[in-house]
C-alpha positions in Angstrom: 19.6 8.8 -13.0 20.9 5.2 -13.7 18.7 2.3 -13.7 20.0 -1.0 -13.2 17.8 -3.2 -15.7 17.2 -6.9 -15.9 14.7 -9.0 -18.5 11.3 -9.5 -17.0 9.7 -12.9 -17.3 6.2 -11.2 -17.5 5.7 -12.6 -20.4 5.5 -17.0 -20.4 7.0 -19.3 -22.2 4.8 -19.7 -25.7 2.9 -16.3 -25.3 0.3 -16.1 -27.7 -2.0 -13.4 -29.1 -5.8 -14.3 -30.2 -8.0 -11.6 -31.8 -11.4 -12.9 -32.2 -13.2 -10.5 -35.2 -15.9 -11.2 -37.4 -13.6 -13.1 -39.3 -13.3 -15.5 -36.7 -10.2 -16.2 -34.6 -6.5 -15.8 -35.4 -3.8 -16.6 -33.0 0.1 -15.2 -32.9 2.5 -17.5 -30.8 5.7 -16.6 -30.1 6.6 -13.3 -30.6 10.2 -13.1 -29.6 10.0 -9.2 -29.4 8.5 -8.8 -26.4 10.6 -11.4 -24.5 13.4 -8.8 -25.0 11.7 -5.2 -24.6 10.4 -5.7 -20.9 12.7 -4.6 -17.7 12.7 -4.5 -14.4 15.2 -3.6 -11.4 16.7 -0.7 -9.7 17.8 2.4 -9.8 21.7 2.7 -9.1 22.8 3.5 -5.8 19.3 4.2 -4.3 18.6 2.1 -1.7 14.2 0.6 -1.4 13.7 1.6 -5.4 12.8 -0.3 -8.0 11.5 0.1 -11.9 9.5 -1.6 -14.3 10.3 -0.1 -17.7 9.1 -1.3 -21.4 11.4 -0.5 -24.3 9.3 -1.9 -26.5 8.0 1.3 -27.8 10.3 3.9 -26.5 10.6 4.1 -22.5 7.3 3.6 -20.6 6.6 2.5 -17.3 7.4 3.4 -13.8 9.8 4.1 -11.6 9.6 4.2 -7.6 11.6 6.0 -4.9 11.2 6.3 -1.0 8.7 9.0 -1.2 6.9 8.9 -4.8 6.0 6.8 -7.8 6.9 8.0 -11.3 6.0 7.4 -14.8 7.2 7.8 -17.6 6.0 8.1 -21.4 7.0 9.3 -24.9 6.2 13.0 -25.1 3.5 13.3 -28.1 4.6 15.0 -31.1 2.5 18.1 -30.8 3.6 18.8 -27.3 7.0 18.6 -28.4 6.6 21.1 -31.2 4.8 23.0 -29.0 7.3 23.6 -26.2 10.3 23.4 -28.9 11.8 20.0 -27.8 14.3 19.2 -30.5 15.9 15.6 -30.5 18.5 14.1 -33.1 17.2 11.9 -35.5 16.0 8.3 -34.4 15.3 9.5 -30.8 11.9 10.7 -29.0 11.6 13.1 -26.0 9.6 11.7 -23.0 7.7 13.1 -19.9 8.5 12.5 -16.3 5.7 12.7 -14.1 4.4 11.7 -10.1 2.2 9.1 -10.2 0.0 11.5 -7.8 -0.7 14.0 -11.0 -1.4 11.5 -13.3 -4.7 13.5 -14.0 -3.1 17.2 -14.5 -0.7 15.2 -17.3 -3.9 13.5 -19.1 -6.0 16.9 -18.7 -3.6 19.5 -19.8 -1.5 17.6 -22.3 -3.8 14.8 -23.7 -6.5 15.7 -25.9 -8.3 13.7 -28.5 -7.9 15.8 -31.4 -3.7 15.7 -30.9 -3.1 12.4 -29.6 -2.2 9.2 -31.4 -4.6 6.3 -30.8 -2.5 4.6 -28.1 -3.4 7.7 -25.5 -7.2 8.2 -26.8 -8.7 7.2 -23.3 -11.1 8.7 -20.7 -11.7 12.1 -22.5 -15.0 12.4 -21.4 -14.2 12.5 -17.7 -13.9 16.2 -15.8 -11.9 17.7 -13.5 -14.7 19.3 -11.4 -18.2 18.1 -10.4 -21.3 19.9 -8.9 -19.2 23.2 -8.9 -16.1 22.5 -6.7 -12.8 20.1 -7.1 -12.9 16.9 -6.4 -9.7 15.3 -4.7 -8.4 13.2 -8.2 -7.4 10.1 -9.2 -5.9 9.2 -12.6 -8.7 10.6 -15.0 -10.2 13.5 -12.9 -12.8 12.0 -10.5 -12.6 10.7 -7.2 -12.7 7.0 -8.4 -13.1 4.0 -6.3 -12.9 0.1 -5.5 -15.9 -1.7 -4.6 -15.4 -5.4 -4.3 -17.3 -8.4 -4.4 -18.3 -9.0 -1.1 -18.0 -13.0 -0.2 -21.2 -15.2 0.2 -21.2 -17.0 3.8 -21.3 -20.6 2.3 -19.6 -20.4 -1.2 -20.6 -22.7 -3.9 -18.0 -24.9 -4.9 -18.4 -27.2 -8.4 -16.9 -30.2 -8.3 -14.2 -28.9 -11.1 -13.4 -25.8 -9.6 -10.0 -26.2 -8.8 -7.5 -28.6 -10.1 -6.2 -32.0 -8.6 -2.3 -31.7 -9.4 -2.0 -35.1 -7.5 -3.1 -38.8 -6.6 -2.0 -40.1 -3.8 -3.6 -43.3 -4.2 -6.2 -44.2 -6.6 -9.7 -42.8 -6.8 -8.3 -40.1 -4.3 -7.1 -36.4 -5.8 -5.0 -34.6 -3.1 -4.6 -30.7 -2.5 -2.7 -29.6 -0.5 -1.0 -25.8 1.2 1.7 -24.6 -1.2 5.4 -23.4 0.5 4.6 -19.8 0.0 8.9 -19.7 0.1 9.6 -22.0 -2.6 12.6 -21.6 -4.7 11.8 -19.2 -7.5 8.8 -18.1 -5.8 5.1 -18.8 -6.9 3.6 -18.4 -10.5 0.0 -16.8 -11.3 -0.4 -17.9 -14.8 -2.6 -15.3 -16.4 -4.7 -14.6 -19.1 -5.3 -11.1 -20.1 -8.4 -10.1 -22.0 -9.1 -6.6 -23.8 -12.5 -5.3 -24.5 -12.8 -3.8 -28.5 -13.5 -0.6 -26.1 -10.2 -0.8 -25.3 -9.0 -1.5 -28.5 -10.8 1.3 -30.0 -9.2 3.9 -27.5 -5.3 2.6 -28.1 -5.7 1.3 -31.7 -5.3 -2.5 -33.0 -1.1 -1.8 -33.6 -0.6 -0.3 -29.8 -2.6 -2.2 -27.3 -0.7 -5.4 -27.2 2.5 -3.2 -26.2 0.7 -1.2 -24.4 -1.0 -4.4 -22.0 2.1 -5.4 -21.8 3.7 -2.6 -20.5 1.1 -2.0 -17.8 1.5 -5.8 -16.7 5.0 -5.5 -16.2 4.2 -2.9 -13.5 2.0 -4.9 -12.1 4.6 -7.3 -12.1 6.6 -5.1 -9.8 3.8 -4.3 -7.7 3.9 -8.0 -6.8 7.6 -7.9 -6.5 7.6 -5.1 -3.6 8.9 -6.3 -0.6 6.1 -4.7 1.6 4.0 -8.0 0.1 6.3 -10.6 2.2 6.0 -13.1 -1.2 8.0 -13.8 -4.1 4.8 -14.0 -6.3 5.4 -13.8 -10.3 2.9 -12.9 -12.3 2.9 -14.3 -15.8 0.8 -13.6 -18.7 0.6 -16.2 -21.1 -2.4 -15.2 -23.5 -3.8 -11.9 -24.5 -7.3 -12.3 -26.1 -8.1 -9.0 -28.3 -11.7 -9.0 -28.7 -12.4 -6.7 -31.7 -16.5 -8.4 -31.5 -18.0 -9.7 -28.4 -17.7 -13.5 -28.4 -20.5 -16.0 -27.9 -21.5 -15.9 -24.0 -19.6 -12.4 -23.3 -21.7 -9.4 -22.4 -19.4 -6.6 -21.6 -21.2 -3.0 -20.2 -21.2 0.0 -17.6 -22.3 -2.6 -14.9 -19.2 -3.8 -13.4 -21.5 -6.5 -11.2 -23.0 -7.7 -14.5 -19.8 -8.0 -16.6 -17.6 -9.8 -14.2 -20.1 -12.3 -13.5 -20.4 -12.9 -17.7 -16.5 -12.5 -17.8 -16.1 -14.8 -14.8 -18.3 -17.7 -16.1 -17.0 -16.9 -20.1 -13.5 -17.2 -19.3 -13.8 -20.3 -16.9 -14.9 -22.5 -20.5 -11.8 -21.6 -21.9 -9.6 -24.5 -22.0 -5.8 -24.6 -23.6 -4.0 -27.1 -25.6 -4.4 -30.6 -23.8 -6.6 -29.1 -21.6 -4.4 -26.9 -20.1 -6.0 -24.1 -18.1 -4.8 -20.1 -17.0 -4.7 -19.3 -13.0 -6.1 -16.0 -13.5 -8.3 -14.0 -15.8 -8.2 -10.1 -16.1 -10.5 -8.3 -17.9 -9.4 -4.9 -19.2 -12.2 -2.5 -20.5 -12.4 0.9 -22.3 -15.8 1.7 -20.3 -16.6 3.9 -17.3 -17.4 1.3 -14.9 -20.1 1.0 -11.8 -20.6 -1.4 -9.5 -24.1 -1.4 -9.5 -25.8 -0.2 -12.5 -25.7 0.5 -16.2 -24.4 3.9 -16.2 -20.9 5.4 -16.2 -19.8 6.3 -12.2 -16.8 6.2 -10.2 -15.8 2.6 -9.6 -12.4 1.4 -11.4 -12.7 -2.3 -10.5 -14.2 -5.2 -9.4 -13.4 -8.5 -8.1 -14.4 -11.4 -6.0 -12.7 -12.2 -2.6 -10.6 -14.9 -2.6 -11.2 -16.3 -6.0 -7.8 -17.0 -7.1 -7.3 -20.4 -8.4 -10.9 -21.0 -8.7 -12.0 -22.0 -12.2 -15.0 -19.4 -11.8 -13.8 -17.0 -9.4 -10.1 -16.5 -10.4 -11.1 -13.0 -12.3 -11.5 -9.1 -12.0 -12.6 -6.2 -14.2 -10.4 -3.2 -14.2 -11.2 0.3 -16.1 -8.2 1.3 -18.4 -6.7 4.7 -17.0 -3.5 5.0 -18.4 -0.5 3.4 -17.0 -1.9 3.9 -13.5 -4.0 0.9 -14.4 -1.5 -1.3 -13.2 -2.4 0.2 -9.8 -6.2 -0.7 -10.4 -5.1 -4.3 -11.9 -3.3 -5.4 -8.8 -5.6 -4.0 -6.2 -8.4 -5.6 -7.7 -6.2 -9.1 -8.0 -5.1 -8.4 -4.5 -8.9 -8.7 -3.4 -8.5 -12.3 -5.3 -6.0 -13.2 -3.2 -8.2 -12.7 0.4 -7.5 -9.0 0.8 -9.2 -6.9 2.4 -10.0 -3.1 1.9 -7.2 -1.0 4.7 -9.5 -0.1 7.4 -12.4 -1.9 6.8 -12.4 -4.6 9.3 -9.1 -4.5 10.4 -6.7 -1.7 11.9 -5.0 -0.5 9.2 -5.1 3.0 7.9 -7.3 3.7 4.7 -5.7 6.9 4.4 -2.1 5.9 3.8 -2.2 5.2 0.4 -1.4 1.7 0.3 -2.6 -0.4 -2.9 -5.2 -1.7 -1.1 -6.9 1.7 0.6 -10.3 1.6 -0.9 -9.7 4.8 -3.2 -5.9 4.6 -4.2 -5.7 8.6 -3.1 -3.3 8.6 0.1 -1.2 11.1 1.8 1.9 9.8 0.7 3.1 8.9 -2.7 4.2 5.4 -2.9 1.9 2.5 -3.1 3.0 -0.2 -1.0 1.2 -3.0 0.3 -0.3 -2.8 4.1 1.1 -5.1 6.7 -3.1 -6.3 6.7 -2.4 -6.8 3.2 0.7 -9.0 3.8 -1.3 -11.2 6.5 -4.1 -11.8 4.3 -1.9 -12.6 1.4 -0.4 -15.0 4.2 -3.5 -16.6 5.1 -4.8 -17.3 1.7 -2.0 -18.6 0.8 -1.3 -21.7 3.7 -4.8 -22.9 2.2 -5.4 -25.7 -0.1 -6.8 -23.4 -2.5 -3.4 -22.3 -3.2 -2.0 -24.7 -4.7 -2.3 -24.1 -8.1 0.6 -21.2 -8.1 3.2 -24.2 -7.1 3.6 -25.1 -10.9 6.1 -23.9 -13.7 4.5 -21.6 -16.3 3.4 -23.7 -19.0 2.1 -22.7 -22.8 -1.5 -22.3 -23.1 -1.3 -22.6 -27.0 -4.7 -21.6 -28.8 -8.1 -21.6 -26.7 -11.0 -23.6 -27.9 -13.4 -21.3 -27.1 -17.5 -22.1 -25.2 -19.9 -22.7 -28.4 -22.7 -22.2 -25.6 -24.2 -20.0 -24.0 -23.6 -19.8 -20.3 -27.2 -20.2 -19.5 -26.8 -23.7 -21.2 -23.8 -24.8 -19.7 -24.8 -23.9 -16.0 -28.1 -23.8 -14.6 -30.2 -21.1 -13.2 -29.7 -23.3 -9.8 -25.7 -23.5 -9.9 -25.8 -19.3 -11.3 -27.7 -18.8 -8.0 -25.5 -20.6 -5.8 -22.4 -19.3 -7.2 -23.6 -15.9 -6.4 -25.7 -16.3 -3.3 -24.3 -19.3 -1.7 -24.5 -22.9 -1.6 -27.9 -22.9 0.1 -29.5 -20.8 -2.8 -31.7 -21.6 -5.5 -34.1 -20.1 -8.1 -37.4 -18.8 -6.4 -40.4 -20.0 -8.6 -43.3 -17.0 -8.1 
């Protein structure tokens, strides 16, 4: 196999790294490294494929034909002793696997006592429940997507979404974005990692790691079954090795996207300068609707990108197949909708937006219902803010308050209940 590589511009212009510890916060900009360790392109003379591939670390990433989805990782050590893999000196053998088996490579070859800290993830999860199989996907358990459903009347704040223009004094214009511009359109984003997380991969691994799994999900957004040339661009990663001021992160999905959503939204740049989009990645089994582990892998509101409180999701760390979980729950941000819910595409097909990820086909593609909503969200105003270049953040200043100071229990209300809600006095 030959693979026709090219740099990826995943990562923007002045990347920076922020750790916030008890020691307060300390910021990396610039690391050159990881300009030049992240790929993407094709594989030689293979017609509809396409890879995403970091070298940062030996090879990771994945790799996609006509009829499956690979991935590929270095082999740990003790697996290679234990099947007698010799290499030469300086190299590292690596393991090959269908995206579709993800789980059979974590269950049978991934264990907590052998592993470095990079693969520690998801032991506690089993491969059979109540007696019988389950049908699997990624760490043994029929997981699933459960989005935030969209309020009637949604609140908007008279900030939410920036004013790139004046047309004529006193009046801010927004206006549709050309969805075929030239270089295609930029989703600025800023990643965030829960100390979960950075438990499970250690403090050295998880930045190449992140990386890594963005890439792909940088290719995801490159496939041509979206009908966009949309580039996704991270251009912080916030390491949270202590919970920050405002930021309560737990098993409910519900609860911890609405704290991550109105957290991240104080966050402001270098000259004010704001991300497009927030991802929150988290170590924790994840439910949508309470406290307790269960089998939801994301959440995310619908069509919340470029909204300064709505442009965010929460995505359970799985392995590499997170990048799946990352851009289906972004997809939801951009206006799509579950495959056959609502409209007539098939759930089972195994497109990136079927409601479980588990098809009958292994390739993830996105849904021609996928494409149209994409299509739709995009010729709104809302839009707009994908049009610019990819600019450097720099170092957040980060909300000294909490969010019940800086917003109301009024404006919390509306924001999840609709513009005509308020706080009920009893």
């Amino acid at each position: 196999m030959h693979l026709d590589l090219r740099p990826s511009f995943v990562v923007g212009p002045g990347f920076s790294i922020q750790t916030i510890d008890s020691d307060g916060i300390s910021t990396v900009t610039g690391d050159e490294r990881f300009h030049h360790c992240l790929y993407q392109g094709f594989i030689r003379n293979l017609p509809a494929s396409s890879a995403a591939i970091s070298t940062c670390s030996g090879l990771s990433g994945l790799i996609r034909v006509s009829k499956e989805d690979y991935l590929i990782a270095p082999l740990p050590q003790h697996l290679a002793k234990q099947h007698n893999y010799s290499t030469p000196d300086g190299h590292h053998p690596h393991v090959v696997y269908k995206r579709s088996a993800e789980h059979v490579v974590h269950r049978r070859s991934f264990t907590s006592e052998s592993l470095p800290l990079h693969h520690q993830q998801q032991q506690k999860h089993h491969d059979y429940q109540h007696g019988k199989l389950q049908r699997q996907h990624f760490c043994g358990r029929h997981k699933q997507y459960a989005p935030k459903p969209p309020v009637e009347d949604p609140f908007i704040m008279p900030d939410e979404f920036p004013m790139p223009e004046v047309e004529e004094p006193g009046r801010a214009k927004r206006s549709p974005i050309d969805s075929n511009r030239v270089g295609g359109l930029n989703v600025e984003t800023v990643v965030v990692a829960d100390r979960k997380m950075l438990k499970n991969h250690g403090r050295e691994n998880v930045t190449t790691y992140i990386l890594t799994v963005m890439n792909m999900v940088s290719s995801l957004f490159k496939d041509g079954t979206i009908g966009t040339d949309i580039n996704i661009v991270v251009v912080s990663l916030l390491l949270l090795e202590q919970d920050p001021l405002g930021l309560n992160i737990n098993h409910h999905a519900d609860q911890s996207l609405n704290s991550f959503c109105q957290w991240q939204s104080g966050l402001v740049g270098k000259g004010g300068k704001r991300h497009d989009h927030a991802i929150l990645l988290t170590g924790l089994d994840i439910c949508s609707w309470k406290n307790e582990p269960c089998d939801t892998l994301g959440f995310a509101p619908i069509s919340g990108m470029c909204s300064k409180y709505r442009s965010c999701t929460i995505n359970e760390d799985t392995g590499l197949g997170l990048a799946f979980t990352i851009a289906h729950e972004s997809g939801h941000n951009f206006g799509m909708i579950h495959d056959g819910e609502g409209n007539p595409c098939r759930k089972t097909e195994g497109n990136i937006m079927s409601p479980t990820l588990a098809g009958n086909n292994g390739v993830f593609s996105w849904s021609t219902c996928s494409r149209q909503y994409l299509s739709r969200f995009l010729g709104t105003a809302q839009a707009s803010c994908l049009g610019d270049e990819p600019k450097q953040i720099g170092q957040y200043k980060y909300p000294e308050q909490l969010p019940g100071q800086l917003y109301d229990a009024d404006t919390q209300c509306k924001w999840q209940f609709g513009s005509k809600a308020r706080l009920c006095s009893l």
